[in-house]
C-alpha positions, 0 to 999 in steps of 0.5 A, a space after each residue: 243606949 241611955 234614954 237621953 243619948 237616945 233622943 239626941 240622936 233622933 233629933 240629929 237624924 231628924 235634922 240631917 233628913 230636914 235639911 237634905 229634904 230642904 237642899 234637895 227642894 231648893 235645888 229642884 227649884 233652882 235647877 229644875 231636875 228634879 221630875 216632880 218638883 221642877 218648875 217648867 221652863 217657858 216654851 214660847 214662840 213668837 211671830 214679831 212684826 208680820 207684814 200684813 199685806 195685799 202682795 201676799 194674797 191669793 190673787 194679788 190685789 192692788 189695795 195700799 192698805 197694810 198691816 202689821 200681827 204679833 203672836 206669842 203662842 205657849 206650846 205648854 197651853 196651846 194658847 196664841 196670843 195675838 195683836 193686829 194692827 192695820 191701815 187703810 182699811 175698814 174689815 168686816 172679818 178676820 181669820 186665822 187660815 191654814 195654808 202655806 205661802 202661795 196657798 189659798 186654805 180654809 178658815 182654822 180659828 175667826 178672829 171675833 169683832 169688833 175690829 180695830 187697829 192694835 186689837 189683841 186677843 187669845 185662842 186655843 189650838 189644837 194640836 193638828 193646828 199647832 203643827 201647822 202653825 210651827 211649819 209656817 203653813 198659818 196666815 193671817 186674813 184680814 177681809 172687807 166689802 171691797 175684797 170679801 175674799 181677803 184684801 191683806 194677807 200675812 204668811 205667820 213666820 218667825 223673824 229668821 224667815 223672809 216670806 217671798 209671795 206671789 212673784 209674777 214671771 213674765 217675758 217683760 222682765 227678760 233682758 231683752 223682754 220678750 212677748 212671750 204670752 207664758 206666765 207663771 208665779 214663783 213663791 218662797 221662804 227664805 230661812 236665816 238659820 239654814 241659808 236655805 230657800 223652800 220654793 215652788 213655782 208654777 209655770 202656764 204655756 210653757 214647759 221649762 227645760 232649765 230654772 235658776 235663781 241669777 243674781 241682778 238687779 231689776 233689768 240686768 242679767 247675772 249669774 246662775 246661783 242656784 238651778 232649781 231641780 222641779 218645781 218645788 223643793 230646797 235649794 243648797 245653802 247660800 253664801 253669807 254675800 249671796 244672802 245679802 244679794 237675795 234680802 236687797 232684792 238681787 236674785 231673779 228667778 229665770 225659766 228656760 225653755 226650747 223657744 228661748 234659750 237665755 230664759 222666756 219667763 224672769 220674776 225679781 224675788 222681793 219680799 212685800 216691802 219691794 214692788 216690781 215694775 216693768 213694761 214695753 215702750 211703745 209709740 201705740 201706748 202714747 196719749 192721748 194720740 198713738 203713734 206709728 213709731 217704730 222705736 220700742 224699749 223697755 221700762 224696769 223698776 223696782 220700788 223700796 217701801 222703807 226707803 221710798 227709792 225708785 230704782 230704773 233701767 231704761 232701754 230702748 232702740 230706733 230713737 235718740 231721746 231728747 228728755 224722759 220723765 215720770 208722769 202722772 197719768 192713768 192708761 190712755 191719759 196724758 198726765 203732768 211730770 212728776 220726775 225728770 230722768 236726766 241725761 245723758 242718755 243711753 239704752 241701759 240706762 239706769 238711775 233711782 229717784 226718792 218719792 213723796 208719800 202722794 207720788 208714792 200711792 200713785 205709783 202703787 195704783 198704776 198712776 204712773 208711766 215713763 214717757 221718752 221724747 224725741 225731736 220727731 215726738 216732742 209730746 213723746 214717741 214711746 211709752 210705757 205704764 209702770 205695772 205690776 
């Protein structure tokens, strides 16, 4: 080959190899194939709009202060990043703590002060601590002088998870209630993408012989959905309709047992967003002076935080109501009407009325009570406190 033919071909091949190294970069790049080019993708998860909330901790307390957390955390650098903000309260600690809903767990990671409402920051996990997290066994809490323990909790879960926490079973939400002095508490979550809910139960003074989850509205009895096999499991997959019976608020849990056939413990499942009310009417609870009726009844209400509705079944026996109300009183303290119930009315009865934001403190703090009068008992012959 000539000298110059020569050098042409080395500068062909020179070209040829330049650009398929070129094309093969770009499409590195582009495709993120190639192992040692490749541009990782994100691997981010996010937590939005965690209720913060004193429903979920462990015990419930009665606090009205809220709160909302944000997390991105990146799986790449085990970095969380986190915003909080909050009302209500004055905290004097923070924690990330490990444990699932329902579950009182030790300190992971302290969230460093000062503290204030719409405060962000970053920590490190471990890699123990990011399984944890992405099984959904990570709380937020947030700890003051009035509640050193923790006053608002919230359970870190993804936004196609419902956290159902610390829903308290009691024979005042049977229907009829009961005076059963068995108690027990049911927690869960509800997974979006399955259909399915993971939930365990404890029950004291009774040993269940059957549990459901029914599908009613507060004070009213419905069918079995679901039978629960133990007291902590998975339930088969619900329907599209029974989810949106579940997320509105109208699936209960029910334990049965030897002494009460129908169900002796009952607790409305409500995510934190919904408080449940119920209690027994009585001529004994009236104020400021008892009385020795022996009509009795029974209140059940179910309160919407985003809608401010207060939906109610009234029931009661041996009495013919000439009005009813909600007041405002403490126990054993005669209060002002804040709502009138109208008529006509029957045992069953059921109703919602809207509140303003100050009756709706009220009712949160246990200000409230239903009182039912009558021709006998124009004061009132039967009342009941509105109580958790």
């Amino acid at each position: 080959m000539e000298p110059n033919n020569q050098i042409m071909s080395f500068k062909k091949l020179f070209k040829v190899l330049a650009y398929s190294v070129c094309f093969t970069a770009f499409t590195a790049f582009v495709t993120g194939c190639s192992k040692d080019n490749a541009i990782p993708a994100a691997n981010t998860v996010s937590f939005k709009d965690v209720s913060v909330s004193s429903a979920q901790e462990i015990p419930a307390n009665s606090s009205t202060a809220t709160g909302v957390l944000n997390v991105d955390y990146d799986k790449n650098t085990k970095s969380l990043k986190y915003t909080i903000t909050y009302s209500g309260l004055t905290p004097t600690a923070m924690h990330f703590h490990k444990g699932a809903v329902g579950v009182a767990g030790g300190v992971e990671k302290e969230i460093v002060g000062p503290y204030s409402s719409g405060m962000t920051g970053t920590i490190t996990l471990s890699a123990a601590q990011e399984t944890d997290l992405l099984a959904n066994n990570w709380y937020l809490n947030i700890h003051t002088t009035a509640n050193s323990a923790g006053e608002i909790r919230g359970q870190v879960v993804p936004n196609t998870t419902v956290v159902f926490a610390n829903i308290s079973l009691s024979g005042k939400q049977e229907v009829p209630s009961n005076t059963s002095t068995t108690t027990g508490v049911f927690n869960g979550l509800y997974d979006k993408s399955t259909k399915k809910v993971t939930y365990s139960v404890s029950v004291t003074g009774a040993t269940p012989s059957a549990m459901h989850l029914h599908n009613a509205k507060v004070g009213k009895n419905g069918d079995v959905i679901v039978e629960l096999v133990g007291t902590s499991g998975t339930t088969t997959a619900l329907t599209a309709a029974q989810e949106t019976e579940l997320l509105a608020g109208n699936f209960y849990f029910n334990a049965h047992t030897a002494a009460f056939a129908n169900g002796e413990i009952r607790g409305q499942i409500v995510s934190d967003n919904m408080v449940v009310f119920s209690n027994i009417l009585s001529g004994a609870n009236e104020a400021p002076t008892a009385n020795n009726s022996t009509a009795t009844g029974t209140v059940y209400a179910l309160y919407n935080k985003f809608t401010k509705a207060l939906a109610y079944v009234v029931t009661y026996s041996n009495l013919t109501p000439t009005a009813m109300h909600f007041h405002k009183g403490a126990v054993g303290v005669a209060g002002g009407v804040e709502i009138e119930i109208p008529a006509p009315y029957s045992s069953g009865m059921s109703g919602s009325v809207t509140l303003t934001a100050a009756q709706e403190t009220d009712l949160l703090t246990q200000l409230w009570y239903v009182n039912v009068h009558s021709a006998n008992f124009a004061g009132g012959e039967v009342r009941a406190q509105l109580v958790k």
